[in-house]
C-alpha positions, 0 to 999 in steps of 0.5 A, spaced: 442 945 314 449 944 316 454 943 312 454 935 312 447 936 310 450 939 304 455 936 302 451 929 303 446 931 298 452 934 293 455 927 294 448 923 293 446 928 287 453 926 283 452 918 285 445 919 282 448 922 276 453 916 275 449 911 276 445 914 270 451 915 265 453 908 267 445 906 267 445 909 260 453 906 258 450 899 260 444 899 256 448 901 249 454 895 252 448 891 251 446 893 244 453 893 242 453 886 244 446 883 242 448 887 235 454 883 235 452 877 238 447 877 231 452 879 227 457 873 230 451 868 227 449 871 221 456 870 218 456 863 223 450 861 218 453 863 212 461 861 213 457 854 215 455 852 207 461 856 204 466 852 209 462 846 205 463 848 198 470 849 199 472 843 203 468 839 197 471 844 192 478 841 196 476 834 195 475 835 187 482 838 185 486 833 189 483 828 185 484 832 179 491 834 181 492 825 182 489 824 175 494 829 173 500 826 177 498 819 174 498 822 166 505 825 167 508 819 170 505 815 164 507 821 160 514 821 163 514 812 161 512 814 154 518 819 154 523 814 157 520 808 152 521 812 145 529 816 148 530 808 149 527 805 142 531 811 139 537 809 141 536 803 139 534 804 132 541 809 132 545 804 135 542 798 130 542 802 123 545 808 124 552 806 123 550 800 118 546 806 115 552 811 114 556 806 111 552 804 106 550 811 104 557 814 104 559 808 099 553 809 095 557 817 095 563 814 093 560 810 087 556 816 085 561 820 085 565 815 081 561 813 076 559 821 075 565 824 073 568 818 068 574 820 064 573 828 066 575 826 073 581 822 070 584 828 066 583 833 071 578 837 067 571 839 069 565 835 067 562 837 061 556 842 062 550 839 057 549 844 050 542 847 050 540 850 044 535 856 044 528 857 039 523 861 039 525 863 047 525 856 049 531 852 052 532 845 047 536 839 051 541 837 046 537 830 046 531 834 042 536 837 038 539 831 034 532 829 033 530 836 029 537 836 025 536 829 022 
């Protein structure tokens, strides 16, 4: 066998163990890919009902969220209504309102201090009596003296 000879069968036992190793390399890239490709319709199956359930669950809070949107405009309406009818009530009887109880001051005070308020003196504190532990109005008072 001449040197040729040796290395072709050299070269021809290195092809065949590279053509096993890429044989064997192959054969697991295909397990990967059938492993993955059932992985890919396994979730494709189950992201399929829960793309649904969501879409639906979307669908439900916008109309709640619109029904929301529809009291807070009512709401804000009844605000703007009430702001508005209090104002005018202040405006109708505030004023009128204010006059009448600062004249109805000025004769309480008027009439409560009497001549007390004439001289300059303080007014007179009612005299009470005590019986027994007990506080008897000045009015009682006359009553059991007579």
């Amino acid at each position: 066998m001449s040197g040729v000879e040796v290395a072709g069968i050299i070269v021809a036992v290195f092809w065949a163990i590279l053509i096993s190793f890429l044989a064997v390399a192959l054969v697991r890239l295909a397990q990967v890919l059938r492993a993955a490709t059932r992985l890919v319709s396994e979730v494709t199956d189950q992201a399929v009902p829960l793309l649904a359930d969501a879409s639906s669950t979307v669908r439900s809070a916008r109309t709640q969220l619109d029904r929301v949107d529809a009291i807070a405009s009512d709401v804000q309406e009844v605000t703007s209504n009430a702001s508005a009818l209090s104002s005018t009530v202040a405006t109708a009887f505030g004023g009128p309102l204010v006059k009448v109880a600062a004249f109805g001051y000025g004769v309480r005070k008027a009439l409560g201090r009497g001549d007390a308020a004439r001289d300059g003196a303080p007014p007179k504190a009612s005299r009470r009596t005590v019986i027994v532990g007990r506080t008897v109005p000045a009015a009682r008072r006359r009553k059991q003296k007579d």
